[in-house]
C-alpha positions as CSV (number, residue, x, y, z in Angstrom):
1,X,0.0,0.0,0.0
2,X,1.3,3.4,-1.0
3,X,0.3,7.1,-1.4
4,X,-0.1,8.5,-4.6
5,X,-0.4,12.2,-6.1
6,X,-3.2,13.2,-7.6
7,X,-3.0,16.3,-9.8
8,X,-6.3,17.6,-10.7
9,X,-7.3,20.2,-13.8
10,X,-3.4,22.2,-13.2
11,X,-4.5,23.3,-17.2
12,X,-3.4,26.4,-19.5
13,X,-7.2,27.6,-19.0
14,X,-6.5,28.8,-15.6
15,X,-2.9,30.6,-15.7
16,X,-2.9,34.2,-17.6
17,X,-4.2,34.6,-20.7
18,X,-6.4,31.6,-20.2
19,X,-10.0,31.5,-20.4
20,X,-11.1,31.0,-16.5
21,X,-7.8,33.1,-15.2
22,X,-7.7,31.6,-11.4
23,X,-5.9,34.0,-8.3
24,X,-2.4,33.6,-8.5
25,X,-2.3,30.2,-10.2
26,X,1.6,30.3,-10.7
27,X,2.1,30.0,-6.8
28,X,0.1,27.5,-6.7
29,X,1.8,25.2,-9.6
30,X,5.0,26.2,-8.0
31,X,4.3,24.4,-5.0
32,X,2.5,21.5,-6.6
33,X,5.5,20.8,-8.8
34,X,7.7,20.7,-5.9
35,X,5.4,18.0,-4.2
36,X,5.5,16.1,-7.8
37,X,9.3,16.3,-8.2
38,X,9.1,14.4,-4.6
39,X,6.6,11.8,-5.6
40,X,8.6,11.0,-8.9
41,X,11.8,10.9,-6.6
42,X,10.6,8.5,-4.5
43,X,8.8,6.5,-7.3
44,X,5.4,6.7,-6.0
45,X,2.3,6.5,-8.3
46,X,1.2,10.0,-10.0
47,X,-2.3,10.5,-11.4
48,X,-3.2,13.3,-13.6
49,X,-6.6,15.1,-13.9
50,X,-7.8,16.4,-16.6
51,X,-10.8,18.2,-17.5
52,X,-12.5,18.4,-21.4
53,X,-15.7,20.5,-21.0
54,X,-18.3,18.8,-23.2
55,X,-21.0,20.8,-21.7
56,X,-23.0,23.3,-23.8
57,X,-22.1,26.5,-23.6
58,X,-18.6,25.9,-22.1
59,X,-16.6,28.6,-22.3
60,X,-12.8,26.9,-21.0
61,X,-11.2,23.0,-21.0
62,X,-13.3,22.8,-24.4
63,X,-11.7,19.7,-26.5
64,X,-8.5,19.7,-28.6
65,X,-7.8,23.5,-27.5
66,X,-3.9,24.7,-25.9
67,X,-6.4,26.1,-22.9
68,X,-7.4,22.3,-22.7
69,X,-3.7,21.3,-21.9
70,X,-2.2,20.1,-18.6
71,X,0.4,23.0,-18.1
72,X,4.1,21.9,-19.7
73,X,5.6,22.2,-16.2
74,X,3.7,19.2,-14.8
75,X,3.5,17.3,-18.0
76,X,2.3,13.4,-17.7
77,X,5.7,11.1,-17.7
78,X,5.4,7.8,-19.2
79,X,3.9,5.3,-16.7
80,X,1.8,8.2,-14.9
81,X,-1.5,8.0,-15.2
82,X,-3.9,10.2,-17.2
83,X,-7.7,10.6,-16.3
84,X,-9.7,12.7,-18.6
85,X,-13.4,13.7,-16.8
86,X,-16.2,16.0,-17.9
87,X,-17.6,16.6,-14.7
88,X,-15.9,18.7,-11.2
89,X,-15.5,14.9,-9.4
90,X,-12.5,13.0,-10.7
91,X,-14.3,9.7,-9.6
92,X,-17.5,10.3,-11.8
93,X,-17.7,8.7,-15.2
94,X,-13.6,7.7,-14.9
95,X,-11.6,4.7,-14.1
96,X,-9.6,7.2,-10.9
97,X,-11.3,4.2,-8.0
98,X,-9.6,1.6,-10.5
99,X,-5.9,2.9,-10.9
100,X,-6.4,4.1,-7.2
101,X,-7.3,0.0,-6.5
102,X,-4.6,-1.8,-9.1
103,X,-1.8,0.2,-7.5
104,X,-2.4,-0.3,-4.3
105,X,-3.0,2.8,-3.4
106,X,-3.8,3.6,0.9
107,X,-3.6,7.4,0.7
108,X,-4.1,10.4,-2.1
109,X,-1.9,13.7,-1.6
110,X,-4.5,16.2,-3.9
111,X,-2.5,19.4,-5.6
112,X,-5.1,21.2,-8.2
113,X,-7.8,23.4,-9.6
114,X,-10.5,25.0,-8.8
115,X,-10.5,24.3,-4.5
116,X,-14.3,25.4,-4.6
117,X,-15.4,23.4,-7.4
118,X,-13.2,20.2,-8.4
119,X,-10.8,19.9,-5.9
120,X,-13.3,19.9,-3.5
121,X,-16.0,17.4,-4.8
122,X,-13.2,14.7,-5.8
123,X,-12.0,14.9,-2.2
124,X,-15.3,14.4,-0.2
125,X,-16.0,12.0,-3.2
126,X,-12.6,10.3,-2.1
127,X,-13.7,10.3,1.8
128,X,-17.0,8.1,-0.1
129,X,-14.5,6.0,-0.8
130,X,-12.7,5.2,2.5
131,X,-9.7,6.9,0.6
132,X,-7.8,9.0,3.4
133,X,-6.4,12.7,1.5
134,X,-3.8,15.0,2.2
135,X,-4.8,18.2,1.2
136,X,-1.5,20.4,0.0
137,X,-3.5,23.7,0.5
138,X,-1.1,26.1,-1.3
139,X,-0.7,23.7,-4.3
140,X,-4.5,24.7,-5.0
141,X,-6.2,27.5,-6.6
142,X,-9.4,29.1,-6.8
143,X,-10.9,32.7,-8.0
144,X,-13.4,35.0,-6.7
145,X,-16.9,34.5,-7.3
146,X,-20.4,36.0,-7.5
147,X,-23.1,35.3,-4.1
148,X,-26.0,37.4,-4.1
149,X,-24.6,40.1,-5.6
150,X,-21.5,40.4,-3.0
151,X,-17.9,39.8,-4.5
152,X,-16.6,37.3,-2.2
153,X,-12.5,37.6,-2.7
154,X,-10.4,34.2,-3.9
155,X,-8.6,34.5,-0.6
156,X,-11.7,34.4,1.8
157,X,-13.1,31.3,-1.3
158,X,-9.8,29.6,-0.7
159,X,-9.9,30.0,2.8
160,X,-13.7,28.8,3.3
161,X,-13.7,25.5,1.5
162,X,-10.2,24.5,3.2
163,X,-11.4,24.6,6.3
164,X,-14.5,23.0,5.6
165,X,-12.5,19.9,4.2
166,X,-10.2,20.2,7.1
167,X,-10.2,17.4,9.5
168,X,-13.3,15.5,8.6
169,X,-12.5,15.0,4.7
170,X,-8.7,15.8,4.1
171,X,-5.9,16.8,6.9
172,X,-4.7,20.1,4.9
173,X,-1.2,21.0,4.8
174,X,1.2,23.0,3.4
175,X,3.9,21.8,0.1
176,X,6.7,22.7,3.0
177,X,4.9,20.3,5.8
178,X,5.1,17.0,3.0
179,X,7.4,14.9,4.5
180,X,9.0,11.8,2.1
181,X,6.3,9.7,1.5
């Protein structure tokens, strides 16, 4: 039994110039890199997210675009896996509960993109599970959003749906905390 990385939606879409511009995104993939460089150090399985918006109307992720991409920083190796999705949970529709199962896998470590919409749902999906997460807080990204009129900042988003997974779904720490797996 081993932990494994799970990299969810890190895409062009959400860095500058993208289509869905997230709040400060390259700190973010910065950190998340750092905790990949350690998994593929230590040989430990890596799964990759992605996200192809088939929905109507989409506006970002939409198929065989650049915005589409996983960013070239964290690009797939041979041997990692690849899960493409269409919907925020990385468990709906995919085969992520199979790889997690054929590689033995006890724990996730989650880096990714959006906190309040995909990160989020695949880790309470995970908790569904019985998968225990590490949540590697400053590895993730979100942006500010729209409630009742009232611009709610990315900070006090970010902030929010951490502490709501804290504890009962995911222990959150930070890229510096991650010890060798």
């Amino acid at each position: 039994m081993s932990k494994a990385l799970l990299l969810i939606d890190i895409q062009n879409d959400y860095f500058e110039g993208g289509k869905s511009e997230l709040f400060e995104p390259e700190k973010a993939l910065g950190a998340a890199e750092k905790v990949l460089d350690m998994f593929r150090e230590n040989g430990l399985p890596v799964i990759h997210v992605q996200h192809i918006n088939t929905r109507e109307g989409a506006t970002f992720f939409l198929p065989n675009t650049d915005g589409a991409k996983i960013h070239e920083r964290l690009t797939p190796h041979d041997g990692e896996s690849v899960i493409v999705k269409h919907a925020p949970n990385s468990f709906f529709d995919t085969n992520l509960n199979g790889i997690i199962t054929d590689k033995q896998v006890s724990e996730l470590v989650v880096c990714g993109m959006m906190t309040h919409m995909c990160v989020d749902t695949t880790v309470r999906a995970a908790k569904d599970y019985g998968i225990p997460v590490t949540l590697v807080h400053d590895a993730c990204a979100t942006k500010d959003l729209l409630f009742n009129g009232e611009k709610l900042s990315a900070n006090v988003i970010q902030k929010a749906y951490l502490a709501g997974l804290n504890g009962m779904f995911a222990k959150i720490i930070a890229a510096s905390e991650l010890r060798k797996p």
